[in-house]
N, C-alpha and C positions, 0 to 999 in steps of 0.2 A: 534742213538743218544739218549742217558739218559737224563732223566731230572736230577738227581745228578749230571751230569758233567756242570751243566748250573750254579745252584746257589743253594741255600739251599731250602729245603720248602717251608722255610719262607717269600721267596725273591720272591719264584715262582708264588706266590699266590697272590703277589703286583705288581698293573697295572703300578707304579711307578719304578718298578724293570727294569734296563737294562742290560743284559747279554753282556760279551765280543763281540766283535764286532764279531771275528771269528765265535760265534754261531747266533748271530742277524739275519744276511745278510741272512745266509744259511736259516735260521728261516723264515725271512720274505719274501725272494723268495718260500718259500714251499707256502705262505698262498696265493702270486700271482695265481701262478701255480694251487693250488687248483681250482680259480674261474676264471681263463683267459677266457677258450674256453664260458664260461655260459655269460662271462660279454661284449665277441664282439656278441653274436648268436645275439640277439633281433634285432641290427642295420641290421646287413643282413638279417632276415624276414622280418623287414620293409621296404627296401629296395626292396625288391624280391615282396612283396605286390602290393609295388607302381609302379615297374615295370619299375627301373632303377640303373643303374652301373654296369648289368653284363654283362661280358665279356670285353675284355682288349681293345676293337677299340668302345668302347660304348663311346657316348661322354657323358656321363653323367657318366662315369667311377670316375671320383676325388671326384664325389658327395658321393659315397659310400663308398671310403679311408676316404673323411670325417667324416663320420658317427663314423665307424671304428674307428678313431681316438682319438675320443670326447669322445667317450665309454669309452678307457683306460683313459684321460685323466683329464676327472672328476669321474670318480669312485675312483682313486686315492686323489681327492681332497676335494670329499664328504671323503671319508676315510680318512685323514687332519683333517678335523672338530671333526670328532668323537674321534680322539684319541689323540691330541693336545687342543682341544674345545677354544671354543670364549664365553669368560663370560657364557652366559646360555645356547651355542650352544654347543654341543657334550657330550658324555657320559663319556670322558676318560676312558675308555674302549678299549679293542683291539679289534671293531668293524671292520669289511671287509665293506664295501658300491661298489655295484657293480650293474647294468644295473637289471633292475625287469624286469621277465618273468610275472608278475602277469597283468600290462599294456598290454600285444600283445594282447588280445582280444578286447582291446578298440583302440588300436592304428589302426590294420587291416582295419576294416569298413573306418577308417577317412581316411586313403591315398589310397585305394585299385584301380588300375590304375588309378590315379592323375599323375603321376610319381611325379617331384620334385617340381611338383608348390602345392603338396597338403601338406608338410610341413610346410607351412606357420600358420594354422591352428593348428595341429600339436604341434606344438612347442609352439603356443599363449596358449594350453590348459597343456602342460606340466609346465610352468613357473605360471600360476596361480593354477593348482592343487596343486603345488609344495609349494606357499607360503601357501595356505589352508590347508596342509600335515603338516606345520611348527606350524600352530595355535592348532593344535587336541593339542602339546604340552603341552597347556595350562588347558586341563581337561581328558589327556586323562587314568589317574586313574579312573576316574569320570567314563566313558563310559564301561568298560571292563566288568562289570555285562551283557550287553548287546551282548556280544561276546561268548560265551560260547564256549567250543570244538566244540559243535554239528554246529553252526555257520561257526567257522574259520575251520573246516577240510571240512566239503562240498563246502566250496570258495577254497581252494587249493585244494580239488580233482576235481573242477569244471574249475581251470585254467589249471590242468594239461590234462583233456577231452580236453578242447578247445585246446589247442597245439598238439595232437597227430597225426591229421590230417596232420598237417604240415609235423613230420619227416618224414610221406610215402610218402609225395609226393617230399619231397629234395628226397627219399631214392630211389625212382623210376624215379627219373631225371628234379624234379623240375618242377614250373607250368607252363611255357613256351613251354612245351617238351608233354604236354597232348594234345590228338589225336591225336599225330606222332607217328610211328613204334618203336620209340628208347625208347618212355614212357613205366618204367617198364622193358626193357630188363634184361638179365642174364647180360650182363657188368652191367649194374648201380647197380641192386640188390649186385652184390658181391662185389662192392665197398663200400657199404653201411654193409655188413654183415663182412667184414675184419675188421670193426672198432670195430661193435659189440663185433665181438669174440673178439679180443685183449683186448679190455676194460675190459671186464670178464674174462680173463687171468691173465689180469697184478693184475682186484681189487682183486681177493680172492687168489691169488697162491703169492702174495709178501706182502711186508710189508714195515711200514714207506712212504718216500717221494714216493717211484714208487707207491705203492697206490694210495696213495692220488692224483695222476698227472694222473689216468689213462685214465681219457674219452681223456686228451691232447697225451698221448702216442699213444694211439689207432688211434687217426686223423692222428699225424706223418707216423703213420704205415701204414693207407688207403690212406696218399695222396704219400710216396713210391709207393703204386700199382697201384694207378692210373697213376703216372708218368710209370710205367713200361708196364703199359695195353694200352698206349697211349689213353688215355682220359686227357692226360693234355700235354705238348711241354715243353721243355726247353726254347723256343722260347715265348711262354708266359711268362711263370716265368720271362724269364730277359728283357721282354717288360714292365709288370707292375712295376717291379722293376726301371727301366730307366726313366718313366712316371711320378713317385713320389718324390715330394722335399725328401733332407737329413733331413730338420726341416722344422718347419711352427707352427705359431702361431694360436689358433682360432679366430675366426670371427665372432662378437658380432653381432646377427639378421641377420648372414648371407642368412636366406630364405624369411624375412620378417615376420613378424609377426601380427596374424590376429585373432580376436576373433570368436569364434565356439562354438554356445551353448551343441552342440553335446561332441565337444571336452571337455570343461570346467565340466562339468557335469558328464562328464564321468571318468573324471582324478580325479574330486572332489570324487567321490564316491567311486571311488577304494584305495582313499589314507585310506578311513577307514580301508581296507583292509590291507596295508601295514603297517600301524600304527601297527595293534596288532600282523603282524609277527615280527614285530622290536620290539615292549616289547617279544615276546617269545624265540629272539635272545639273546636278554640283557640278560633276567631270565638265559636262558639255558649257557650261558657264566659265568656268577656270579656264578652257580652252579657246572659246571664244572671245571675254572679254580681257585675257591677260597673257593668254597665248603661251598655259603651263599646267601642269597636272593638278590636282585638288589632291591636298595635307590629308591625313588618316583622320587631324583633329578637324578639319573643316567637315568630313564624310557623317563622323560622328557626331556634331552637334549639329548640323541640319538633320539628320536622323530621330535625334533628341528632340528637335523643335517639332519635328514633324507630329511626335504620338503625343509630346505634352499638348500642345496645339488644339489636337483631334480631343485629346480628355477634358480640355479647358472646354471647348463648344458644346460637348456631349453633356455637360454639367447644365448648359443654361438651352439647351434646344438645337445645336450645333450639328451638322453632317461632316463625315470625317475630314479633314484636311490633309494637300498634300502639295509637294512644289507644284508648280502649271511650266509645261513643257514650252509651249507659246513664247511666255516672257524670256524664254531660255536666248529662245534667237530672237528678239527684241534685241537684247543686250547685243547677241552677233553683230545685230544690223549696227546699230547707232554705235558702239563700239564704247560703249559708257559702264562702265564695271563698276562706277559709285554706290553703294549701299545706302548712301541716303537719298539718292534720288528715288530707290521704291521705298524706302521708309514714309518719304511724302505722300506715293500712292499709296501705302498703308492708310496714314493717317485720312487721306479721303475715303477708302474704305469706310474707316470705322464711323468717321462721321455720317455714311448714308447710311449707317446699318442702327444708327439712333434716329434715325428719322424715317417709322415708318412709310409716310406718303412717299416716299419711294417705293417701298416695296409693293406700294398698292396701285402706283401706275403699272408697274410689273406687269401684276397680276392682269390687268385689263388685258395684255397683248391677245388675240384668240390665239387657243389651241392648235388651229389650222396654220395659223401665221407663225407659232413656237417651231411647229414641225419642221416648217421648211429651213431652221436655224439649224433643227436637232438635227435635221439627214446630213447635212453641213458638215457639225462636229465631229457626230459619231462615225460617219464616212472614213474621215479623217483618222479615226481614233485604228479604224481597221488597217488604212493606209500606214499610219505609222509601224505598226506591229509587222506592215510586209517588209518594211524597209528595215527592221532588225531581223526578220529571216532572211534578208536579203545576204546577210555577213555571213550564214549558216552555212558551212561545207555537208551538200548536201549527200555523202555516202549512204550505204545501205542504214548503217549500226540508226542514221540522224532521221533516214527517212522514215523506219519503222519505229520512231519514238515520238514522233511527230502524227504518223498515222493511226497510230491504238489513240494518241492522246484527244486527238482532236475530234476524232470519230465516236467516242465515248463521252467526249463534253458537249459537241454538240449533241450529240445523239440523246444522250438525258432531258437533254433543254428543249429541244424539238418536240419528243415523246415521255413528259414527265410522270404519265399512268404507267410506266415501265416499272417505276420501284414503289406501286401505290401500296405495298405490304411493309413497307418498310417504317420503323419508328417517326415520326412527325420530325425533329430535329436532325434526325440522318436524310430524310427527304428533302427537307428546302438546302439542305449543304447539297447532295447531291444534282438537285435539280436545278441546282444555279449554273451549271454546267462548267462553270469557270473551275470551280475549286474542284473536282475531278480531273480534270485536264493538265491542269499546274501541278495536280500531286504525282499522279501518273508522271507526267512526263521527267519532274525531278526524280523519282524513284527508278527509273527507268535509265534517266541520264547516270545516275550515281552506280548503278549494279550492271547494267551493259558494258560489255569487254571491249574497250578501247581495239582488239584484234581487228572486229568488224569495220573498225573505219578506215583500214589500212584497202578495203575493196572498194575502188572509184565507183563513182557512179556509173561510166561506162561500163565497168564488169555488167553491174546490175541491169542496168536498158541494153546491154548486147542482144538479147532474143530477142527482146520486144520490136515490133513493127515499127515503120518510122515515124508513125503519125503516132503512135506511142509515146516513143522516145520524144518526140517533139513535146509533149503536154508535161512533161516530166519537169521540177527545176534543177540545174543544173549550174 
């Protein structure tokens, strides 16, 4: 598909631009598909965390479809806001809003076997992070000297760390299945490595839509093998299928709702986080589909959408929301800046997020077959974060703020019996290892003497040996 067969240049370039319907639909089903598999994964890690809804005779099983559900259903609806917008909320923009992987390091600690009664909390800290998310709004021009690459790429290479854990142990049979014979086996491994491969098939050997849809091709294609390896029954599939309403409305405070200074603080502090991947969504969108900077008012109502967005989900069972960087270069590619062409995929959204039996074929995919998705994503999530310190002028003053920070977030995360004397709410902030790392290193950025950066890196690797000097960035 051309972008000349859509509308002119001129047309292409305008968020106000609507393309024939024939191209729309197809258009704004590709931006779904782009971030489907990335905007259910977070519900089923926390799910899995908490250590409930899996498997089909689990009575806690509709808890999970729900999660599932709520995912599509306000990602969709935060995605509404931004590209339709309310007075000061939304960017008009053809922003994607979809489930934040940048939250599971905060989320994990708060439910980690609670099963369903530790959502309560949960969700009390997603609905007040989320209005807090909506205020940054209000200055958050103001704050971005504070954020520099060197900042925002060690927080998204520190979120993508945090998650990697995770895809090996979906990818070796999920955390249920540790110290049993089955954890790890050649079946789970290669149901985990079929999606791999496929994945990396489909993204560099084609082009257009099967691109861009590959981590979702790749799952279709490990949960075939798994069906054929007998790691999954027909008899499951149309059990979960049978179990799940045809519609269903959400359900305002469905878990109860309960205040968590751990939780609040922790949602609170990551929304900085989020905040300035959403300006560098905006930027990178204005620049690719219109080939111009993003307005102060477009920064601040995508901002705005973002935490109303996260508070509207958290009210009905919702994981926070945030733009999806993916759909960013979507728009690059196809060169289509219209705002109602993802209003469309919105509106597909919301419709699958009323229909549970979607969510419940979800749930069928195995663990082992998710895995091989989630080392995909999260990989990726670390790759991106290199590619913003990649900008980073690596002087003494950057190296040694980047080394205390990273070495102390991992290091918590790695050995979280380090602070086990520490208050319960000071623990899981700390132990999430992200928000350590991001605080240090802003404080650090802000109070360190701009003098030290005037010593190249050369000064610095002069003594050092060459094999030194070589492992060094530069």
């Amino acid at each position: 598909m051309t972008s000349t067969s859509i509308g002119t240049p001129e047309q292409l370039r305008d968020p106000n631009y609507t393309p024939a319907l024939s191209r729309a639909i197809p258009l704004g089903i590709q931006h779904v598909l782009a971030m489907f598999v990335s905007n259910v994964t977070p519900a089923i890690i926390v799910a899995g965390a908490a250590g409930f809804g899996f498997g089909s005779n689990s009575p806690d099983f509709p808890e999970l479809l729900y999660l599932i559900q709520m995912s599509m259903l306000f990602a969709g609806v935060a995605t509404l806001l931004q590209t339709l917008t309310i007075g000061p909320i939304g960017a008009g923009l053809p922003i994607v809003q979809g489930t934040s992987f940048a939250f599971i390091p905060i989320m994990i600690p708060l439910v980690v076997g609670k099963g369903v009664d530790g959502l309560a909390a949960l969700f009390g800290g997603i609905v007040i992070g989320g209005l807090f998310h909506a205020c940054l709004g209000l200055f958050i021009g103001k704050i971005r000297f504070a954020l520099p690459p060197l900042v925002t790429g060690l927080v998204v290479t520190m979120i993508g760390l945090a998650l990697v854990k995770v895809g090996i142990q979906y990818a070796a049979g999920g955390v249920p299945a540790i110290g049993t014979p089955e954890y790890g086996s050649l079946l789970n491994w290669s149901a985990a490595l079929v999606v791999i491969f496929v994945t990396l098939g489909i993204k560099f050997f084609t082009k257009g839509m099967l691109s861009i849809s590959a981590v979702l091709i790749g799952l279709i294609v490990g949960y075939i093998y798994a069906l054929a390896a007998g790691m999954l029954t027909i008899d499951a599939i149309t059990g979960s299928w049978g179990r799940s309403a045809a519609f269903a409305l959400p359900n305002p405070f469905k878990y109860g709702f309960e205040f968590s200074a751990a939780a609040i603080i922790g949602f609170c502090l990551m929304a900085f986080i989020s905040a300035i991947e959403t300006v560098g969504d905006v930027s990178g969108i204005t620049k690719g589909g219109a080939g111009r900077e993003a307005t102060d008012k477009e920064i601040e109502g995508a901002t705005y959408a973002d935490g109303i967005g996260t508070a509207i989900a958290g009210v009905f069972g919702g994981l926070p929301n945030t733009s999806f960087s993916q759909n960013v270069g979507l728009i690059a590619m196809t060169g289509v800046m219209s705002r109602h062409v993802v209003t469309i995929g919105a509106i597909f959204l919301i419709i699958c997020g009323l229909v549970p039996k979607v969510g419940a074929v979800i749930r069928t995919i195995p663990i082992e077959v998710l895995g091989g998705g989630v080392i995909v994503m999260f990989g990726m999530v670390v790759a991106a974060g290199m590619s913003m310190l990649s900008d980073v002028d690596w002087n003494r003053r950057n190296m040694v703020i980047f080394a205390i920070s990273i070495s102390i977030g991992l290091g918590l995360q790695l050995e979280p019996g380090a602070v086990q004397h520490l208050p319960d709410t000071l623990k899981i902030l700390m132990t999430s290892g992200l928000l350590p790392a991001a605080l240090i290193a802003i404080v650090l950025n802000l109070l360190l003497p701009e003098e030290l950066a005037a010593e190249s890196t050369e000064e610095v690797s002069g003594g050092m040996s060459g094999t030194s000097k070589g492992s060094l960035p530069h």
